[in-house]
N, C-alpha and C positions, 0 to 999 in steps of 0.2 A: 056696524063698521066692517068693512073690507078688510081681508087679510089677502097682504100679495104676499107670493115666495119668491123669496129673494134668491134669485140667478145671477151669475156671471152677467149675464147679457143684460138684466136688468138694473144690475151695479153699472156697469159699463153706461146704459140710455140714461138714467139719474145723473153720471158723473158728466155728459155729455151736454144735458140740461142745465146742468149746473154750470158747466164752462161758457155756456153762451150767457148764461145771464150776466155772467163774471163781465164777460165780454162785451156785454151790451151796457153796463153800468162805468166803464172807465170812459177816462177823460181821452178824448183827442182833439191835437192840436186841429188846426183848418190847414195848415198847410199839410197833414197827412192824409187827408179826404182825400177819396181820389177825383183826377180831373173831372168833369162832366161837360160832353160835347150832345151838341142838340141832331147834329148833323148824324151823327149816330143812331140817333133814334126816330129818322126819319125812314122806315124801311119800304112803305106802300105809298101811294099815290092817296088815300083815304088818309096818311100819317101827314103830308106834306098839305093837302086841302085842309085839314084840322086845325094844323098849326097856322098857318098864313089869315086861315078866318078866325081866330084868336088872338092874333096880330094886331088884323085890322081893328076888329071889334076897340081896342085900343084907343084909336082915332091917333096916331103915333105915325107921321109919313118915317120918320127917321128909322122908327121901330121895323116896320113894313119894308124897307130896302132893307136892311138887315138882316131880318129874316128870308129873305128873297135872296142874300148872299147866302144864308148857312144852306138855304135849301141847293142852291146852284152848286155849292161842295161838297154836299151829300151824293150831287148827282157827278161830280165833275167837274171842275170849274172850266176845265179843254173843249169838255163836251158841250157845255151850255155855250162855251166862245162859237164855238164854233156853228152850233144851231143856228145862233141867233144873230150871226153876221158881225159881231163883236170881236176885237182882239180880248186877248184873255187878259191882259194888264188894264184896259180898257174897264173891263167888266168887274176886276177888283175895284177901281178906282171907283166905278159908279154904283156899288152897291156896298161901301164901306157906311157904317151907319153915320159920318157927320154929313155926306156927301148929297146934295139936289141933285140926283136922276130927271133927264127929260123923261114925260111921259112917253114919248116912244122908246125909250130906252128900256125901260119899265114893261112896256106893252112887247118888245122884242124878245124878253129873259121869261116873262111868264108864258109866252108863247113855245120857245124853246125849253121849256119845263114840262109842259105841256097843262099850264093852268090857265083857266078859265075867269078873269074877273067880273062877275055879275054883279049889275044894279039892284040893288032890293030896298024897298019903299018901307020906312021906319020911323022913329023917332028922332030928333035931331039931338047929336051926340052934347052931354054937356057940359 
C-alpha cells in the first residue's frame, strides 16, 4: 500500500474532487440546464457537411429544411439572404421546419452556404 503525504495542496486537490462529485450527484431542474443552440456548434464547413448528412440520413424533408435554417444562422441569416437572392423574411419563412420549400429554394440556400448536394447510390430508406 501506498503512503501519500498529506499537503495543503493535496487537502486542497481531494477537497476539489470531492466538490465536483458533490456536484455531479445533485439534482437539477431542466429548466436550469443551460440552453443548447446547434448553430453554435457549427464552426467549420466539415462541422455543417456533418450535420446536414445526419440530417438527411434521417429521410426527414421537414428535418433537412431545418437544419438548412440553423445552418444559414450560424452563417447569418442577412448573409445567406442575400447570396442566395432571397429576402431574409422570405428565407425565415421557407426554411422554418413545418414549411415546403421549392427545390430551387432549397438548391439557392445550399448554394449560398456553399453546400454541395450529392446523389449516392444506397439502400432504400425504410
Amino acid at each position: 500500500m501506498y503512503k501519500v503525504k498529506r499537503t495543503a495542496e493535496f487537502d486542497a486537490w481531494l477537497a476539489s474532487i470531492n466538490d465536483g462529485m458533490t456536484r455531479m450527484t445533485k439534482k437539477m431542474k431542466v429548466a436550469d440546464l443551460p440552453d443548447f443552440d446547434m448553430a453554435e456548434m457549427l464552426k467549420t464547413e466539415e462541422d455543417v457537411a456533418h450535420y446536414l448528412t445526419l440530417v438527411l440520413d434521417e429521410n426527414d424533408i421537414g428535418e433537412f429544411t431545418h437544419a438548412l435554417g440553423i445552418v444559414a444562422r450560424s452563417r447569418g441569416m442577412s448573409a445567406v439572404a442575400e447570396k442566395s437572392g432571397l429576402t431574409r423574411e422570405a428565407l425565415y419563412k421557407a426554411l422554418r421546419p413545418s414549411s415546403q420549400p421549392r427545390f430551387d429554394t432549397i438548391y439557392k440556400v445550399c448554394q449560398a452556404l456553399g453546400v454541395r448536394l450529392v446523389a449516392q447510390s444506397g439502400p432504400a430508406p425504410v
